[in-house]
C-alpha positions in Angstrom: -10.5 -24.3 -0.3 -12.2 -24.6 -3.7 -14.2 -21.3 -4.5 -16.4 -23.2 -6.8 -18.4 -24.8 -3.8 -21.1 -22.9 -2.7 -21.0 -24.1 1.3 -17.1 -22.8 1.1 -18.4 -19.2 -0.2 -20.8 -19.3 3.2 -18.5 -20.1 5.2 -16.4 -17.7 4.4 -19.0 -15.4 5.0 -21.2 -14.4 2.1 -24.5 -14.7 3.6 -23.1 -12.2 6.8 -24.9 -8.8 6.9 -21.7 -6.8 6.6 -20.9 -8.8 3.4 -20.8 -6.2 0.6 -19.1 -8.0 -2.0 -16.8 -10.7 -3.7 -14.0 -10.4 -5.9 -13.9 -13.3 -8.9 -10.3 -13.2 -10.0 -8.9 -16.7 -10.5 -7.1 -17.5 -13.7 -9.9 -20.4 -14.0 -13.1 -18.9 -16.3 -15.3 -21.8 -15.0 -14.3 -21.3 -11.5 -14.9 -17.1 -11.6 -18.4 -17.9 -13.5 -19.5 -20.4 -10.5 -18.9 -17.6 -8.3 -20.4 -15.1 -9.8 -23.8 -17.2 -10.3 -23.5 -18.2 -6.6 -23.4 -14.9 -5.2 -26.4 -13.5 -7.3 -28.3 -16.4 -6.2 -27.5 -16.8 -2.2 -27.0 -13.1 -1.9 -28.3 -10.7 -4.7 -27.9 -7.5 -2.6 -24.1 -8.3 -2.6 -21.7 -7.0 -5.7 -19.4 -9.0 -7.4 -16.6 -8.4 -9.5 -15.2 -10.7 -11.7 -12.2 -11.4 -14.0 -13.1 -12.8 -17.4 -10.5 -14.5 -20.4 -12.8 -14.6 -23.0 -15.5 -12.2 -24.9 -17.8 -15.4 -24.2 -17.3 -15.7 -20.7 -17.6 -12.3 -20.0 -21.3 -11.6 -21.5 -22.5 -14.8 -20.0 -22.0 -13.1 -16.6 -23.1 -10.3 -17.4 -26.2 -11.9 -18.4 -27.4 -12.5 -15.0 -26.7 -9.0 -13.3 -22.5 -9.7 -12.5 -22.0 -6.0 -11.5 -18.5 -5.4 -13.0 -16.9 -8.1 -15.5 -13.0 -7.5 -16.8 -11.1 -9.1 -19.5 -7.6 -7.9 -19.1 -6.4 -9.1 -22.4 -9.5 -6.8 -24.3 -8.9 -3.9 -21.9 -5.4 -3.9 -22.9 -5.8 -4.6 -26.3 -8.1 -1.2 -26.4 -6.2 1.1 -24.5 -3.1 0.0 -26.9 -5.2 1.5 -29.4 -6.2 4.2 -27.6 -2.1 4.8 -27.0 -1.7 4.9 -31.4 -4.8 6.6 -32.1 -5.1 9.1 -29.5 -1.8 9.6 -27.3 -2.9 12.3 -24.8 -6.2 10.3 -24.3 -4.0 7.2 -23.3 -2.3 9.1 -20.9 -5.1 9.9 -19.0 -7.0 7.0 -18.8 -3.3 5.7 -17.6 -3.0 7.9 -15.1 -6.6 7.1 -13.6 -6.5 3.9 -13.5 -2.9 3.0 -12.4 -2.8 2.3 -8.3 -2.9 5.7 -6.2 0.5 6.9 -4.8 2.2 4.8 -7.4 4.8 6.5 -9.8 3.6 8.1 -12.6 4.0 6.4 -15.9 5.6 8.2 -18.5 5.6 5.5 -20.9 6.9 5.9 -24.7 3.9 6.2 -26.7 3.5 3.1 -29.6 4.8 3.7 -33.1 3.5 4.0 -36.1 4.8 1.0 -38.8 4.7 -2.6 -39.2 4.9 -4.6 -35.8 5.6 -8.5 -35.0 3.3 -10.4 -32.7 4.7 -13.5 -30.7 2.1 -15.5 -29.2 -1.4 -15.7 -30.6 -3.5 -17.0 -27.4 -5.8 -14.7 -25.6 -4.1 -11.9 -25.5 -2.1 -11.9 -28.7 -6.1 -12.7 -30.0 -7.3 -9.8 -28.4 -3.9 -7.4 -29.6 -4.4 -8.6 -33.2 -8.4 -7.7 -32.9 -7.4 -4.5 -32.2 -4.7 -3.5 -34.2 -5.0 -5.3 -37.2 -8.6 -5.0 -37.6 -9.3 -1.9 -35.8 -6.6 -0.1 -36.7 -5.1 -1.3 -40.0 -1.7 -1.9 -38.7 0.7 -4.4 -40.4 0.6 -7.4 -38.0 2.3 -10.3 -38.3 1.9 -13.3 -36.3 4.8 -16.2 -35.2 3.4 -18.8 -33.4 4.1 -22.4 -33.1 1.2 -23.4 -34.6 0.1 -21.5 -37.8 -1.9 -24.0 -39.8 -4.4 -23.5 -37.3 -8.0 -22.0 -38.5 -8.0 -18.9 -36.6 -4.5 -17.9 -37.4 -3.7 -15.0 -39.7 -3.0 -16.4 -43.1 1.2 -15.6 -43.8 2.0 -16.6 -40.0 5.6 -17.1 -39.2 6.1 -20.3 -37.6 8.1 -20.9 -34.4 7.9 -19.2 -30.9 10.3 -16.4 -31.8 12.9 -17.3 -29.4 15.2 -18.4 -32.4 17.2 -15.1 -34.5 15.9 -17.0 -37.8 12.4 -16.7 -36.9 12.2 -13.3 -35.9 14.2 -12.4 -39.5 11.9 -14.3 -41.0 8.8 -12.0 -39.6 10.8 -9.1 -40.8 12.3 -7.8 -37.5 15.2 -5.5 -38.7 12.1 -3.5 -40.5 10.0 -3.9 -37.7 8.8 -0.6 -35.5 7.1 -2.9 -32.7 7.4 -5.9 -30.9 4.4 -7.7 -29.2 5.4 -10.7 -26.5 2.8 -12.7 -25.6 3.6 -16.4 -25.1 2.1 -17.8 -22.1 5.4 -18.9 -20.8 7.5 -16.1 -19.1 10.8 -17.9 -19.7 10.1 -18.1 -24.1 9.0 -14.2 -23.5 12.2 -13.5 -22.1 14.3 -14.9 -24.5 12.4 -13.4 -27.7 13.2 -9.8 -25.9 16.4 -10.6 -25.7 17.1 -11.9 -29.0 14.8 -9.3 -30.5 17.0 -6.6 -28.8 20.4 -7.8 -30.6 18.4 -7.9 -33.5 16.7 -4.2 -33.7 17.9 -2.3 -30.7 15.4 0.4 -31.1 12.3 -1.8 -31.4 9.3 -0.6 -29.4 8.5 -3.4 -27.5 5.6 -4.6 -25.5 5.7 -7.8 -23.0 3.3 -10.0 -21.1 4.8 -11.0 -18.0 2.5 -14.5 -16.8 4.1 -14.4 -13.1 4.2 -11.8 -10.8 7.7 -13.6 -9.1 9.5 -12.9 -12.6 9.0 -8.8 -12.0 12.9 -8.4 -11.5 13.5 -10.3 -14.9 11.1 -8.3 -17.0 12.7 -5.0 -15.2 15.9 -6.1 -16.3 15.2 -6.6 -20.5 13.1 -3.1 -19.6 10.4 -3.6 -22.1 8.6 -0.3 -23.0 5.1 -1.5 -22.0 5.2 -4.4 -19.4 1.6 -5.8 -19.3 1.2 -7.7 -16.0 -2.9 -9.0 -16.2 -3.3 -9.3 -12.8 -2.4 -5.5 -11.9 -4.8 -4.6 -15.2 -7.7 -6.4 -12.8 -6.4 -5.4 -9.8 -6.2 -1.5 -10.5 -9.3 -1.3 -12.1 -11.5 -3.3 -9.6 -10.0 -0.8 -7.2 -10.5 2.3 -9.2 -13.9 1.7 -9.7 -14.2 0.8 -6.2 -13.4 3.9 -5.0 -14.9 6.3 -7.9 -18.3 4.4 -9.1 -18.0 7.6 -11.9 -14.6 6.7 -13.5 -15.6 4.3 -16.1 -17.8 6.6 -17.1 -15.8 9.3 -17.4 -13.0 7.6 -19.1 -15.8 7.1 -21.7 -16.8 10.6 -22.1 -13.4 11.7 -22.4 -12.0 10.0 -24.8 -15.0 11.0 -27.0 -13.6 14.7 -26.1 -10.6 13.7 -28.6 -6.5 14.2 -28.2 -6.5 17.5 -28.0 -9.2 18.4 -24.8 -7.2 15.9 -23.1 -4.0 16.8 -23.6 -5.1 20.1 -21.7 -6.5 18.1 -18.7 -3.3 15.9 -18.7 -1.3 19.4 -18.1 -3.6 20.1 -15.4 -3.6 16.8 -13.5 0.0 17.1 -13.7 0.3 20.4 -11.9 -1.3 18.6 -9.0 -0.1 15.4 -8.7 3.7 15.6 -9.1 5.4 12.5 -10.2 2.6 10.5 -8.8 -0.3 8.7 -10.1 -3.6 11.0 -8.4 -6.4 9.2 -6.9 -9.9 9.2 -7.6 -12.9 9.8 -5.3 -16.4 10.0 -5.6 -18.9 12.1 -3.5 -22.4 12.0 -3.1 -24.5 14.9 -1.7 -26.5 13.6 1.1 -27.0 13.1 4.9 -24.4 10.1 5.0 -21.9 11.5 2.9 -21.2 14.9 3.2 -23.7 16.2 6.5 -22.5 19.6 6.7 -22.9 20.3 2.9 -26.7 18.8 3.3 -27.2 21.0 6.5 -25.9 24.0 4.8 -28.4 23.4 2.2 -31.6 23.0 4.3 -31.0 26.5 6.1 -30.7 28.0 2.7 -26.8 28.7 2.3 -25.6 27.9 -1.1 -22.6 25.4 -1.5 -20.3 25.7 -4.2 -18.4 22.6 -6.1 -15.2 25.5 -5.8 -15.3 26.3 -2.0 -15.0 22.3 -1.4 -11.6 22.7 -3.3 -10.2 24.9 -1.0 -8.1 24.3 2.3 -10.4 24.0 5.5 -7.5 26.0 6.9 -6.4 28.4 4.8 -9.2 28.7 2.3 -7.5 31.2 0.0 -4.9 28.1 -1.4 -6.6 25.3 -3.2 -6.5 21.8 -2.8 -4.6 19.8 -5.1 -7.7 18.6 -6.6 -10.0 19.0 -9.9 -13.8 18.2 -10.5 -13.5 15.5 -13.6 -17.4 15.2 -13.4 -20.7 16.3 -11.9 -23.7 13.7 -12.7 -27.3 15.8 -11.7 -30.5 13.8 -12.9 -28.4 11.2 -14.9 -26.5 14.1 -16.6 -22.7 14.3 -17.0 -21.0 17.6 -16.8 -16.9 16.8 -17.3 -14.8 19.3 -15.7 -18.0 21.6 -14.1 -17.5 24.8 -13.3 -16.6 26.0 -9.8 -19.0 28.7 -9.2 -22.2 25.6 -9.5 -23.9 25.3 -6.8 -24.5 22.0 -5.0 -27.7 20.3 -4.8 -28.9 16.8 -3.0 -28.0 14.0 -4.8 -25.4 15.6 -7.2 -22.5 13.0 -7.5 -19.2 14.4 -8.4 -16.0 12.9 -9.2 -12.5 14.2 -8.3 -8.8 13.4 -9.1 -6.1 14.6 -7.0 -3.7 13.7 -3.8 -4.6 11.5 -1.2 -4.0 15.2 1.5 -6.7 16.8 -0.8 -9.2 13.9 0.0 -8.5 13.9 3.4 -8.9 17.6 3.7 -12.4 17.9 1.5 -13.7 15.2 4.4 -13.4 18.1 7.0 -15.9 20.8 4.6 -17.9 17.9 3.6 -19.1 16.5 7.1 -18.1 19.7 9.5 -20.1 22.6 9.2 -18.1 24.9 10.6 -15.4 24.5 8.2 -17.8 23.9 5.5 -18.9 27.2 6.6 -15.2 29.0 6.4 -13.9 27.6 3.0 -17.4 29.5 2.2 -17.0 32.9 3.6 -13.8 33.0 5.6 -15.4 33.3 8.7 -15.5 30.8 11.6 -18.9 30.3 12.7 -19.4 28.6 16.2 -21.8 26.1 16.2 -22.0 24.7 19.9 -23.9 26.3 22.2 -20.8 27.0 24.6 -18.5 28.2 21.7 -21.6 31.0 20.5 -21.7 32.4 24.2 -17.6 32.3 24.1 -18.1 33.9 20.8 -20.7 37.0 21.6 -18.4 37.0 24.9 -15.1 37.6 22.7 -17.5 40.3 20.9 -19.0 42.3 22.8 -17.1 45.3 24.4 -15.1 45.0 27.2 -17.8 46.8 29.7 -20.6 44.8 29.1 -18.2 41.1 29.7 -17.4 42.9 32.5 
């Protein structure tokens, strides 16, 4: 069914009530643009998400209210940077923004030196923006076709599958490798021949395909870049926490250091795999017990939520990246803050943790415990059953 037709997009059931969004992620620019402009048009009350290859394409759907636009090639590009500049910074944002429940990556972190870029289409564009221009690094380019206007001047010439080539771009001297042909089979081959070559090159590898995984697992590249898990895992990370983005901005303007100590901390929590991110918002649909505790005048704590509905003294493996009060950002807030309606706070930890903060956040009664340890019925046959269980023995009798 082509996407690009706007009766197809109906039919499949974007004009329904319960329609509360479309996800744009051909490899097609054209095609992803259509139906972002069709959506905003037929159903404006509807978010869409789209995938984007080009700085170009990405503004012009921006310009008409698209609600999240990604270019993986410039979202890689920058956090490849990030990775150089700012290590512990990297790590983080890695570690948000990977799937939930995945493994953690504990990837080598990119030298420092002269590295070798193969490919120069979108994303070898978007690598060489980055670290060439951005961060000064000695870059030099082999492509096929390096007489062409927008290639670096002193391009090597030639995929980089051939030995000669990659000694001609200077590979024994080399710290770095960069893959990025758009064919999976000439990516291969320039790993391989690059590894017999300089078998401690850092290398870094755009795998096209998602069928050629057990290929790319095989030449074991340092940093395997597979675009369509760079789309996938942020549309779903912002999916479920609306605050990350934001707070992935905030932090890296925290520098290396702050976030080195919140990598130790997420790490105490999550194991060896990747935590999840949720967002919660104080109010009657969200978290009812919290808003009923606040209308009868008992203070609710961002700390009490973080502890076990069932044995309050142990925590949940959990931490409070960010309370937003009045379009204000607090990262890490403390624990002893008290809750109001409308706060909107974003946590990191294990899917259990999640699960477990739903039971203080919509049940009063253990919204009530985490708060004061003491189990509080609220039905009216459980407070008779309760003075009952109080009173002395005479008077039940």
């Amino acid at each position: 069914v082509d996407a690009e037709i706007p009766g197809n997009l109906v039919k499949a059931g974007l004009k329904h009530p319960l329609c509360r969004g479309v996800l744009a992620v051909t490899d097609n620019n054209h095609t992803n643009l259509k139906i972002a402009t069709t959506v905003k048009l037929l159903n404006k009350h509807s978010q869409v998400f789209c995938r984007a290859g080009s700085e170009e394409n990405a503004n012009n759907m921006l310009s008409f209210g698209t609600d999240l636009v990604v270019n993986p090639y410039q979202d890689f590009a920058r956090r490849l940077l990030l990775g150089i500049r700012q290590p512990d910074t990297h790590r983080v944002y890695d570690w948000l923004t990977s799937l939930p429940g995945a493994a953690l990556p504990e990837r080598p972190m990119p030298p420092q030196g002269r590295w070798i870029l193969c490919g120069f289409g979108p994303f070898g564009r978007a690598v060489y923006e980055a670290l060439s221009k951005e961060a000064g690094i000695e870059l030099v380019v082999v492509t096929p076709h390096p007489k062409q206007p927008d290639v670096p001047a002193g391009s090597v010439e030639g995929k980089g599958t051939e030995a000669v080539t990659l000694r001609e771009a200077g590979i024994d001297k080399a710290v770095a490798l960069v893959v990025a042909t758009p064919d999976d089979a000439d990516n291969l081959s320039v790993m391989m021949t690059a590894r017999e070559l300089n078998s401690s090159i850092y290398m870094v590898a755009l795998q096209n395909r998602l069928h050629n995984r057990l290929l790319f697992q095989a030449v074991n590249p340092e940093l395997p870049v597979q675009t369509s898990f760079l789309v996938a895992s942020r549309f779903l990370s912002v999916l479920n926490a609306p605050l990350l983005k934001e707070f992935l901005q905030e932090a890296e303007k925290q520098g290396n250091a702050w976030n080195e100590q919140l990598l130790a901390r997420m790490a105490s929590i999550t194991s060896t795999i990747t935590p999840e991110s949720w967002h919660v918002q104080i109010g009657d649909e969200e978290t009812p017990a919290v808003t009923l505790a606040l209308r009868l005048g008992e203070p609710v704590t961002l700390g009490n939520l973080c502890r076990s509905p069932r044995h309050r003294l142990t925590c949940l493996d959990t931490i409070p990246l960010m309370l937003r009060r009045n379009g204000r950002n607090t990262l890490l807030p403390d624990e002893k803050e008290n809750l109001e309606p409308g706060d909107r706070v974003l946590f990191c930890g294990t899917d259990k943790a999640n699960n477990q903060m739903q039971w203080s956040l919509r049940h009063l009664n253990a919204l009530r415990y985490v708060q004061t340890g003491h189990q509080r019925p609220d039905g009216l046959v459980w407070r008779w059953l309760a003075k009952r269980r109080a009173a002395p023995a005479d008077v039940r009798e």
